[in-house]
C-alpha positions as CSV (number, residue, x, y, z in Angstrom):
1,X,0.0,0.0,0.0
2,X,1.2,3.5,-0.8
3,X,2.9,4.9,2.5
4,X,1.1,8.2,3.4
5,X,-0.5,10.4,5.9
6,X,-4.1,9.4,7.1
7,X,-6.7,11.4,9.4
8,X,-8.1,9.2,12.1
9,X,-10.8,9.3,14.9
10,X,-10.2,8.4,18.4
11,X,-12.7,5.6,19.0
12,X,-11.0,5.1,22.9
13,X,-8.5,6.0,24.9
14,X,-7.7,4.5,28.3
15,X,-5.4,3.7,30.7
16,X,-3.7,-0.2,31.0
17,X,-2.0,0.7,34.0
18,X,0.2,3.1,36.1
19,X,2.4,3.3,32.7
20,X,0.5,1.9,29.5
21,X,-2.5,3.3,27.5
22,X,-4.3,1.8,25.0
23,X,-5.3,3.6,21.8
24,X,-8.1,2.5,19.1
25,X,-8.2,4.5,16.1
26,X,-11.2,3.9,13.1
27,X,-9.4,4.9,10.0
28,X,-10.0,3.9,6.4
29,X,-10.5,-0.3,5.8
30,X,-8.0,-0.6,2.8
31,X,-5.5,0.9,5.4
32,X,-6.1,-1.3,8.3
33,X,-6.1,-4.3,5.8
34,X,-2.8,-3.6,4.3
35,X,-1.1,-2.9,7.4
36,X,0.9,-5.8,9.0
37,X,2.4,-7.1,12.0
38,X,5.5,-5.8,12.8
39,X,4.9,-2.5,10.6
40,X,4.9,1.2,12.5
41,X,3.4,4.9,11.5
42,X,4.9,7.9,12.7
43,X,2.0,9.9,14.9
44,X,1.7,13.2,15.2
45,X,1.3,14.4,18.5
46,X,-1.1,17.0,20.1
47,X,0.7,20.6,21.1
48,X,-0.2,21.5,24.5
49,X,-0.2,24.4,26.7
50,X,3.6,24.1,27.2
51,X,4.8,21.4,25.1
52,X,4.9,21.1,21.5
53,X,6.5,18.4,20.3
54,X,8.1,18.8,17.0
55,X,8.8,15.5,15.4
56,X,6.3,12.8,14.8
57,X,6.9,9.7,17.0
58,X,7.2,6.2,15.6
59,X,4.3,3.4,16.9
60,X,4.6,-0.3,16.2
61,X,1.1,-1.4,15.5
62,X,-0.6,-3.2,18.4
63,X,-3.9,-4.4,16.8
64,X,-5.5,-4.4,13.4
65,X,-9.3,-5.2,13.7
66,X,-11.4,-6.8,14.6
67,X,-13.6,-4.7,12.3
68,X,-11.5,-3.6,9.0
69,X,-11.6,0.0,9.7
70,X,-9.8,-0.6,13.2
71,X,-5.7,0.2,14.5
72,X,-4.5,0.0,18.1
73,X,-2.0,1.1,19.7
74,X,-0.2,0.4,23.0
75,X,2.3,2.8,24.3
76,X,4.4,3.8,27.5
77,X,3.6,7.1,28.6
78,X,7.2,8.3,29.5
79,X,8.2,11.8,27.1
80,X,7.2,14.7,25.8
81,X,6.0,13.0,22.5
82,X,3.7,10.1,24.4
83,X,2.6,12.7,27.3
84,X,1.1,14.9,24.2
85,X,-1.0,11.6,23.0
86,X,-1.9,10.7,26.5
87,X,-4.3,14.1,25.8
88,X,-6.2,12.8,23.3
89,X,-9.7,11.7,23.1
90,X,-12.4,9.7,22.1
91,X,-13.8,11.8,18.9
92,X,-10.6,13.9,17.9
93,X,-8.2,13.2,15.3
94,X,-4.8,12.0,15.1
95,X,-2.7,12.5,12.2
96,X,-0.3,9.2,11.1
97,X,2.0,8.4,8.4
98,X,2.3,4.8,7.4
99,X,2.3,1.9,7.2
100,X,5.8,1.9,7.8
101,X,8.9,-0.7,7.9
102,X,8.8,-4.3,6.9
103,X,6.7,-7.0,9.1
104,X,7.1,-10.2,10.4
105,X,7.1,-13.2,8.1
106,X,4.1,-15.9,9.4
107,X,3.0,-19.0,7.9
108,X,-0.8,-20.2,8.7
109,X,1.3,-23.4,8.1
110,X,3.6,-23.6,10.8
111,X,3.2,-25.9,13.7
112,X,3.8,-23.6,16.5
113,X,5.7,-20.2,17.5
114,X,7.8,-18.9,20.2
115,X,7.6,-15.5,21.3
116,X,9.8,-13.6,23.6
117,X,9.4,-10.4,24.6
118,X,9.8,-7.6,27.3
119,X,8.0,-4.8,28.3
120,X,6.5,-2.5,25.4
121,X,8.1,-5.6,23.1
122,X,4.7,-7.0,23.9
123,X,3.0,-4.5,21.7
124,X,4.5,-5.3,19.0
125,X,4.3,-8.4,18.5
126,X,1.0,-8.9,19.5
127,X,-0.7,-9.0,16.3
128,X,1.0,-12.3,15.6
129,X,-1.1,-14.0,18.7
130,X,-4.6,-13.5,16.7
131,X,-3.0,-14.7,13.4
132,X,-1.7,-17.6,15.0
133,X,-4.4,-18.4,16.7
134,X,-6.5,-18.0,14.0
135,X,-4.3,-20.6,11.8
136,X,-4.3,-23.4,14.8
137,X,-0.9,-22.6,15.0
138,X,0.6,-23.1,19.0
139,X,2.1,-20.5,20.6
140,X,4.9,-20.4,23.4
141,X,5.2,-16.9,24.9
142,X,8.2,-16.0,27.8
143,X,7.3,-12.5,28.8
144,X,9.5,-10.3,31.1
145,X,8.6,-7.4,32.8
146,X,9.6,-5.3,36.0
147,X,6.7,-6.9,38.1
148,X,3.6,-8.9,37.8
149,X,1.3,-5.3,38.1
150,X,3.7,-4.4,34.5
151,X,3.3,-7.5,32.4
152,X,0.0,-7.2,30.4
153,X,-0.5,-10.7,29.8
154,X,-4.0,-10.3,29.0
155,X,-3.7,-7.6,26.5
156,X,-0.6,-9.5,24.7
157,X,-2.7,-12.8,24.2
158,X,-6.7,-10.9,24.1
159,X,-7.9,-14.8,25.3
160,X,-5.8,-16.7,22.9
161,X,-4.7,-20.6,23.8
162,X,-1.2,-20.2,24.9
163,X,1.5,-21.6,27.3
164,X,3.2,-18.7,29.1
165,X,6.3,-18.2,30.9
166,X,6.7,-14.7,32.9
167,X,9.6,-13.4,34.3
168,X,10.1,-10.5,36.8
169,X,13.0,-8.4,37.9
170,X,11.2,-7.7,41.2
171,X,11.8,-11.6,41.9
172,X,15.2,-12.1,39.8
173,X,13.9,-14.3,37.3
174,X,14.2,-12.3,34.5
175,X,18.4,-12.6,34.9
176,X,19.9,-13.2,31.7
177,X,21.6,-16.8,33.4
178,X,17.8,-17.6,34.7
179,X,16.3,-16.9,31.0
180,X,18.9,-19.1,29.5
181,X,17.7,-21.8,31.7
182,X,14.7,-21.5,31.1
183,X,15.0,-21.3,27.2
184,X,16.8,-24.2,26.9
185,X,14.4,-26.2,29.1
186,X,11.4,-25.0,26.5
187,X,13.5,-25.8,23.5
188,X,14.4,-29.1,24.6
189,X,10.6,-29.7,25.0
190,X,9.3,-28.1,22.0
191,X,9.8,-27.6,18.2
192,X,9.5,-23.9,16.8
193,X,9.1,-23.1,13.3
194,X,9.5,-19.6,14.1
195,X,10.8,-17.7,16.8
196,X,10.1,-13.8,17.8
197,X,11.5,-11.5,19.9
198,X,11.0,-7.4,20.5
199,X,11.8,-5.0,23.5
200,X,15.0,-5.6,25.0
201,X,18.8,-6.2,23.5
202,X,19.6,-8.0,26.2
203,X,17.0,-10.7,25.9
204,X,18.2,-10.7,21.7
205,X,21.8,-11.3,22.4
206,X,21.3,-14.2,24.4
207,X,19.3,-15.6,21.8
208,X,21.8,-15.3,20.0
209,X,24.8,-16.7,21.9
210,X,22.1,-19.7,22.1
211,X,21.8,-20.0,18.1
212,X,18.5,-19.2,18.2
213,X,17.1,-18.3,14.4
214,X,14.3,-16.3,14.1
215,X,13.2,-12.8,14.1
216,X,13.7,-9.5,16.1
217,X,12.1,-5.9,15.7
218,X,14.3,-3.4,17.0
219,X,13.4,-0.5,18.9
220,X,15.6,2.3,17.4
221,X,14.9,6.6,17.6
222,X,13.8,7.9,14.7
223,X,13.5,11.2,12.7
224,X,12.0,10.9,9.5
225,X,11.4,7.6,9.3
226,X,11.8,7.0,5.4
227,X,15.8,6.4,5.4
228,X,16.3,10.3,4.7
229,X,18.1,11.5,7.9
230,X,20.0,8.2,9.0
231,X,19.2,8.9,12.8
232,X,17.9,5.0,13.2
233,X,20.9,3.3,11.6
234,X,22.3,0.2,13.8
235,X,25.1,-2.4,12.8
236,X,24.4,-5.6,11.5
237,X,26.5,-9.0,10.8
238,X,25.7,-10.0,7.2
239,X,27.8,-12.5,5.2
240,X,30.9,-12.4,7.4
241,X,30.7,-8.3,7.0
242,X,29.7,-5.2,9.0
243,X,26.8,-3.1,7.2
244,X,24.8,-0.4,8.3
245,X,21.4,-0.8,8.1
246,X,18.5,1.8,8.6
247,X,16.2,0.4,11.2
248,X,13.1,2.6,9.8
249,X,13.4,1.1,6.3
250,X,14.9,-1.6,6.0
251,X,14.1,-3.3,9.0
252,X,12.4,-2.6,11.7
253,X,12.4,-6.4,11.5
254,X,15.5,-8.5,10.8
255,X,17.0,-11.6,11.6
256,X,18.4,-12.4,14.7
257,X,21.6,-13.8,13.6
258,X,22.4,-10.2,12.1
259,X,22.0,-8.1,14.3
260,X,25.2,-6.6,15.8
261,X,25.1,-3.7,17.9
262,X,24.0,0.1,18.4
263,X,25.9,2.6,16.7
264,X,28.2,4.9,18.5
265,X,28.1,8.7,17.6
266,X,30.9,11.1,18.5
């Protein structure tokens, strides 16, 4: 679908918890339809009073549907950018851009899927769980968060079959030597024919000392978000060679194996 900007209508608005909102947009059905899993728009956020944020901010997509007219999104509240959206409501308009970025690959044909995620990772990736579902396709889900009140279980999976394993730094389970455990144990049990993973490098690294092939979307800052202004470029392992890749263009999804590190400015 052509990438452009779209006017939408705050359908609702509300808070998750202490940290998280949930946003439901209606905007136009060929959008909504086109628009995959792993894919982002940049939003344009509200100017307030006393702050007006400049740049658009980039969104992975947290829901598409049910009806064909629908987008979600689920966001931290924690800047200037995301404080400006936490203002709007039901019946205004939010300006987006998008659909951005390549998706996730899925096959209604796989067997079963592992996903492992950590805090806002959960967002993304969550339009996976209905197309699995959907398919018969199994999924595994190791979810990690801060504490138990921070995980969001419920809106990840939205009632979908699934075996979970949650992690918790308030308890120490979420240590990298703890998830490694744990990983192993779940890969000795089970057979994935695709594996996903958003929200935290240090969850992806360790996926990667373990060999683990699959598929990450990386969380990287970006300005234009159309491979103009190289502010999201990270480096990346391909064919025995360092390459730059822009993260707004090019990825935001990749293959584990590649990815290699941030990029150091100055």
């Amino acid at each position: 679908m052509k990438v452009e900007s779209h006017s939408c209508e705050v359908l609702q608005h509300d808070w998750v918890n202490a940290r998280y909102k949930y946003l439901r947009l209606r905007c136009p059905a060929p959008l909504a339809r086109a628009t995959v899993a792993g894919q982002f728009f940049q939003l344009a956020c509200p100017h307030g009073e006393t702050e007006q944020p400049f740049l658009r901010r980039p969104m992975s997509v947290y829901g598409i549907g049910p009806q064909d007219e629908r987008i979600e999104f689920l966001y931290h509240v924690k800047g200037v950018g995301t404080r400006a959206l936490e203002r709007l409501r039901p019946g205004g308009t939010l300006e987006m851009f998008g659909p951005l970025g390549r998706g996730f690959r899925f096959s209604p044909q796989w067997q079963r899927i592992l996903l492992v995620a950590r805090g806002v990772g959960l967002a993304t990736m969550a339009p996976l769980v209905p197309l699995a579902a959907r398919a018969g396709v199994g999924i595994t889900a190791l979810l990690s968060a801060r504490a138990p009140s921070d995980l969001m279980q419920e809106e990840f999976l939205r009632g979908a079959p699934a075996q979970v394993h949650a992690v918790y730094d308030s308890d120490g389970s979420s240590a990298v030597d703890r998830v490694e455990a744990l990983l192993r144990d779940v890969l000795l049990r089970q057979r994935f024919d695709m594996v996903y993973t958003c929200g935290s490098n240090r969850l992806l690294f360790l996926m990667q000392k373990m060999q683990m092939r699959g598929e990450a979307a990386l969380e990287q800052q970006m300005a234009c978000a159309m491979g103009v202004c190289l502010s999201c470029v990270r480096l990346f392992n391909e064919g025995g060679e360092k390459v730059f890749r822009r993260v707004c263009c090019e990825g935001p999804v990749f293959p584990i194996a590649t990815v290699s590190g941030e990029v150091q400015f100055g």
